[in-house]
N, C-alpha and C positions, 0 to 999 in steps of 0.2 A: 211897184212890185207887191206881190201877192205875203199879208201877213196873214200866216194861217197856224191850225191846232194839227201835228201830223202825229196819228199814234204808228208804232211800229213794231206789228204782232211778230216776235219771234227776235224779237233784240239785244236779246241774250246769248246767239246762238254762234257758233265760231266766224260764219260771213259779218256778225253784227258792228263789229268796228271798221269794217274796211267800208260797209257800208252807211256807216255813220261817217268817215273820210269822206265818202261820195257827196253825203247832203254838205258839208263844212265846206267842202269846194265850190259850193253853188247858194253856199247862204246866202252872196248879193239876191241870188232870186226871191229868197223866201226872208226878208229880215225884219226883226225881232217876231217870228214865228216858236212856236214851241214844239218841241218834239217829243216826245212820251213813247219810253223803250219799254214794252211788256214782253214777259217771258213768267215760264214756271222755278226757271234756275235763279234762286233768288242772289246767291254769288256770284256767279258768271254775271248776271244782268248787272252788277253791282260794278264790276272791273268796266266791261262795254260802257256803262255811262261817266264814268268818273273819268275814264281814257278818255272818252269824247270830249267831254266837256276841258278837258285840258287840250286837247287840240285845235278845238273851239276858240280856248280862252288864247292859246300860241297865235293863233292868224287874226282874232281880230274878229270873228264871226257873231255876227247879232242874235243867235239863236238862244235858245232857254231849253234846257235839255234835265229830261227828271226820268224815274223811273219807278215801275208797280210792278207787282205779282196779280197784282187786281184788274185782270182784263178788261172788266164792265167799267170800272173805275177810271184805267187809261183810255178808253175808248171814249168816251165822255164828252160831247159837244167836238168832236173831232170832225175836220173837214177833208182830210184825205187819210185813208189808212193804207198801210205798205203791211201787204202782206206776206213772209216766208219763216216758214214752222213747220217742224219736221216731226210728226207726232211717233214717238217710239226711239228718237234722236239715231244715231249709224247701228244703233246695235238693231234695229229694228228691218234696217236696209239690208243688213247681213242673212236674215231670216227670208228675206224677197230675193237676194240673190243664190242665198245657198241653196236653199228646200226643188226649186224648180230644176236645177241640174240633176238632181238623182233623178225627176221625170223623163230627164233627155230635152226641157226647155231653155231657153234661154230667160234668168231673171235681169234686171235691170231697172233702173228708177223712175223711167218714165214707160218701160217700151214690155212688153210680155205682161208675166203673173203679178212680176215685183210691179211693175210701176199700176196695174191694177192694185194690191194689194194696198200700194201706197197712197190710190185715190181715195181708197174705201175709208183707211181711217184719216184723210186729210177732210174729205168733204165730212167726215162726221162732226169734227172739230168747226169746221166751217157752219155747220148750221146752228151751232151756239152762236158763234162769232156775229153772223147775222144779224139773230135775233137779238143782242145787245145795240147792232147797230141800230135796227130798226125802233129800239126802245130809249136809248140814251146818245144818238149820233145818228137823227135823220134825214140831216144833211151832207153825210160823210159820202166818201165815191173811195170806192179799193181798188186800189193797183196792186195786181196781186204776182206774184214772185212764186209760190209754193208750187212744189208739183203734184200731180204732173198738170200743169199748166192748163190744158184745152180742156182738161175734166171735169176741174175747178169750174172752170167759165161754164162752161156747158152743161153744169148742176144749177150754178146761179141763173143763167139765161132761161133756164127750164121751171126755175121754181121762187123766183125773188125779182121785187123790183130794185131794190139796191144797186145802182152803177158800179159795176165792176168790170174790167180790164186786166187780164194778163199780159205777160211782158214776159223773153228771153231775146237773147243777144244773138242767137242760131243766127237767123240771117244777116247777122254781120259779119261774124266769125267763119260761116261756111264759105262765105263770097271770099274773103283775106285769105283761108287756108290756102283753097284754091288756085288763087294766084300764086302766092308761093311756091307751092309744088309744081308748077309750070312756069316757072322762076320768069311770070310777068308781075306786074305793078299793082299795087291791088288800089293803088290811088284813080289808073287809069278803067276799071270794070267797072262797069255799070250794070247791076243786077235787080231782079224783082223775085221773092221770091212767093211761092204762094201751095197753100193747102193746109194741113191741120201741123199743130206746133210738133217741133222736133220731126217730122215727116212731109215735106213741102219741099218743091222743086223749082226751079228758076222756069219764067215765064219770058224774061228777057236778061237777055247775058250780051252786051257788049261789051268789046274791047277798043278804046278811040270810036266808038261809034259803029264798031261791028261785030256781027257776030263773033263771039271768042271759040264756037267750038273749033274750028281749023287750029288754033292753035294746042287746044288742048287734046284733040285726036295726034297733033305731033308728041306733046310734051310726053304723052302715055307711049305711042311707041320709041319714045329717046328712054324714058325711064322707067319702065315697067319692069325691068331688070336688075334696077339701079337697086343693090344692098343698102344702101343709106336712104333710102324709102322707107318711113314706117309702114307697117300692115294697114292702118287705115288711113293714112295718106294711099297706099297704094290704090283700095281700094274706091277712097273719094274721086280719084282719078281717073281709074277705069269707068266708073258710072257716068264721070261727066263726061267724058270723049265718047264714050259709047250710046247713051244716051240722047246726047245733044242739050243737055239741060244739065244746069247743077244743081245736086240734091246735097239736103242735110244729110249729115253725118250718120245721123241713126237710120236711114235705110243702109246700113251695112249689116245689122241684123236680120236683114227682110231676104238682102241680096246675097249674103253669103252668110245663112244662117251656120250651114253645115262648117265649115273653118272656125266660125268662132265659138261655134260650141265646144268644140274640140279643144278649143286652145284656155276654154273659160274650165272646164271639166279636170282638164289636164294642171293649171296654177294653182297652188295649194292654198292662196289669199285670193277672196272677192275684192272686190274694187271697195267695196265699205268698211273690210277689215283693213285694208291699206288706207283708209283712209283716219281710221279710229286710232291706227299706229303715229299717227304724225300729231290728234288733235292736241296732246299732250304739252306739246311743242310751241302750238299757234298760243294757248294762255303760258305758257313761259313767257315768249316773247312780248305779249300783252301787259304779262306784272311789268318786265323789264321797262316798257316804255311807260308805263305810271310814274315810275321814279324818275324820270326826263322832262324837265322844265319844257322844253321844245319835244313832244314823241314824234319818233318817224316812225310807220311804220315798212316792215320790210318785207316785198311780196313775197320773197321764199321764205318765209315764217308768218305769214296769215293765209287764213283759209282763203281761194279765191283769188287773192289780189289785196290791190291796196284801194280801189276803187270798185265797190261790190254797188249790183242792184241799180249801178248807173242809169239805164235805160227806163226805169218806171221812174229815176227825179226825173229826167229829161221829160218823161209826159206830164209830173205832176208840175214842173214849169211851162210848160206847154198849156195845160187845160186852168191852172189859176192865174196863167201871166196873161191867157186870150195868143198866144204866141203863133196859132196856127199853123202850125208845124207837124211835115207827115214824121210819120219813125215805123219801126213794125208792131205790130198789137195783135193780140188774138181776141175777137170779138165779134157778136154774131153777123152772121152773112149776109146783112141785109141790102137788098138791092140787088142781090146772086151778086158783088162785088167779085166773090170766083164761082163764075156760071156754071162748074162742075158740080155745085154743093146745093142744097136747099137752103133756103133762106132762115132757118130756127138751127143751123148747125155751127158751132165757133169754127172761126176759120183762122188761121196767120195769113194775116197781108196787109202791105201798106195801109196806113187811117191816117185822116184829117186830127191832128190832137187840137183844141180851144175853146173856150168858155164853153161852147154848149156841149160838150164832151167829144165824143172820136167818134169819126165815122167813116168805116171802109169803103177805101177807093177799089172801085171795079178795073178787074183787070182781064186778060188773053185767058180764053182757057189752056187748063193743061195740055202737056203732047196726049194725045191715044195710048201711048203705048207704055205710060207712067201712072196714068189715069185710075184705072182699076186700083192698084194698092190703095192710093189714097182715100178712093171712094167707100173700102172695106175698112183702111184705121176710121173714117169720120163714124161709118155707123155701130162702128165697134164703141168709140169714144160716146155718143147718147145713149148707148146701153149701159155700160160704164156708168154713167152719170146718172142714170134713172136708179140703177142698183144699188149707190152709194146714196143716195137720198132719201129713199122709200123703199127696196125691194127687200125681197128675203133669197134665201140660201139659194131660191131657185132661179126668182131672178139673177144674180151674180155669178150663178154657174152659166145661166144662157148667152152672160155679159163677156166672159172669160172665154166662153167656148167660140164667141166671135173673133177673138184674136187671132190674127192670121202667126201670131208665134206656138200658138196652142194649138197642137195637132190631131189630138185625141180625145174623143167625149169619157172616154174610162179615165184615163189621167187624168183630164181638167176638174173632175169630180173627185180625186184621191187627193193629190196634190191643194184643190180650194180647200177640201177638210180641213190637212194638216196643215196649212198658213193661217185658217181661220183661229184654229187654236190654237196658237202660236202667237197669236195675235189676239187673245180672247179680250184680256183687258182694257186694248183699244177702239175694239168694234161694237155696233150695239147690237142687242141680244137676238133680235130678227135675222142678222147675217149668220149667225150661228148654226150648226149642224142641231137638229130638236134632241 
């Protein structure tokens, strides 16, 4: 088993204990490895590691667990970094979600102005990050966690040789929803899903070995009525019976933008001010289990879960155990592995994870009739990533104006102003209005 140096940028942050759970459960893979929690919040980062290391010390886990404010510092002879860092922390999301509604947009963390907004100052931070790698950990490979996930990848694959890898659990969670809502088995689907992250559609969908839409063109007209349907269960449902394909959840912005604006417009709390309301809660719960000889912790009082970021250990056991093992990844296309994309674009789709790192398995093209959005987010997404790396104001306006959530060249110009400076302190001075 693989003994290695893991730093993990953003270890301070409310997922960072559930996600320190994750690697404690899987230390047989990585033992007497060390792990290195870097954050800015020198107290927070302080609770995250002393919980761990007592959870650690409760099971028996061979790891060595420390922590820096000193990024260059923890980063240092590292051989795999986990990356998720949220620069601006929820008060920042709130600004991504709020500002774009008075336009008549939808914001959000990955998807419209917000989750633009979100790439610009995540890759800014990412091109320090880098360049430490490259200077003090040149053999380190990122499994990267931050979002918005494809933007990331797709800044790096455009501008660093640095090995890096994104990760989300979309396609696992979208395939389970799914089944659910059409009260089949989610043990018995077998899905693929494929196209750029958080916006990617099933390529294959069986059910015992056949196709599942029959059923799920049933389960929508048995329950498309059904009151105890949530709004986005309803609508994951309708897309996939109608469809013939199952999509991620967030084309429900795409597909019924006009309903959720209204309903996003209409709630007097964004999704990140509901969220900043609980964080309170998740380090209460956290001191609480410091004082516990044995911490449990408890999923409805940690951010996330009690098992965060599981799917990049699963690769980082995957590419240092040699384990060759597929999972989902977002990385670049090479080989047209989805023959819809060019080959310099990140894509989501099944990868080979082991020693020599990941490499996307080629799969079915998309249907026809799905095809277009996603071809519009991919090239929306290297504009995105070009403007967050090197552009200026006007680059980032041409980046924005690509979004197919941004409707209006007069808005996506008013609206980037007032997010830019909103955001002044975390973006660098070329993205700025002169």
């Amino acid at each position: 088993m693989a003994r290695i140096k893991i730093a993990y940028v953003g270890g301070g942050s409310t997922r960072g204990a559930g996600t320190m759970a994750s690697f404690i459960a899987q230390a047989e893979n990585f033992p007497g490895s060390e792990i290195v929690l870097i954050d800015l919040d020198a107290e927070r980062l302080e609770i995250v590691r002393a919980l761990a290391e007592r959870l650690a010390r409760s099971t028996g886990a061979d790891l060595t667990i420390s922590a820096t404010t000193d990024r260059r510092a923890g980063l240092e002879d590292a051989d795999a970094i986990l990356s998720s860092y949220r620069p601006g922390g929820f008060e920042a999301r709130v600004k991504d979600e709020r500002l774009p509604l008075r336009y008549g947009m939808i914001g959000q963390e990955t998807q419209g102005p917000g989750g633009f907004f979100m790439a610009l100052r995540a890759v800014h931070v990412l091109k320090g990050i880098l360049a430490d790698v490259e200077d003090v950990a040149p053999k380190a490979r990122i499994f990267n966690y931050t979002n918005p996930v494809n933007i990331l990848a797709q800044a790096v694959t455009m501008h660093s040789d640095v090995p890096f890898a994104s990760f989300c659990e979309g396609p696992i969670y979208f395939a389970d929803e799914i089944a659910k809502v059409a009260g089949l088995d989610p043990a018995r689907l077998d899905t693929v899903f494929v196209g750029v992250n958080h916006n990617s559609w099933t390529v294959r969908q069986e059910y015992d070995g056949r196709d599942v839409t029959p059923l799920l063109e049933e389960a929508w007209r048995r329950r498309h009525d059904d009151p105890t349907l949530e709004p986005r269960q309803r609508r994951q449902l309708h897309l996939a019976a109608l469809m013939g394909s199952i999509p991620a959840e967030y084309f429900m912005y795409y597909y019924f933008s006009d309903e959720i604006l209204d309903e996003l417009q209409r709630k007097p709390t964004t999704r990140a001010e509901d969220i900043l309301a609980e964080v309170p809660g998740y380090w209460e719960h956290y001191q609480e289990q410091l004082g516990r000889e044995r911490p449990e912790l408890d999923p409805k009082r940690s951010r996330g879960g009690i098992h965060e970021l599981e799917l990049a250990i699963d690769a980082m056991d995957a590419v240092f155990n040699d384990r060759d093992e597929v999972l989902p990844v977002n990385v670049p296309n090479v080989g047209r592995a989805v023959p819809d994309l060019p080959e310099d674009v990140v894509v989501e789709v099944p990868g080979r994870c082991g020693a020599d790192w990941i490499t996307p398995i080629p799969q079915a093209p998309l249907p026809r009739h799905v095809r277009g959005l996603v071809e519009m987010l991919a090239e929306y997404q290297v504009l995105a990533a070009q403007a967050a790396w090197s552009g200026t104001r006007r680059d980032a306006i041409h980046a924005l104006s690509a979004n197919p959530l941004v409707h209006s060249v007069e808005k996506a110009e008013r609206l980037y102003d007032e997010l830019a400076d909103a955001h002044r302190s975390l973006l660098p001075e070329r993205l700025l209005a002169p």
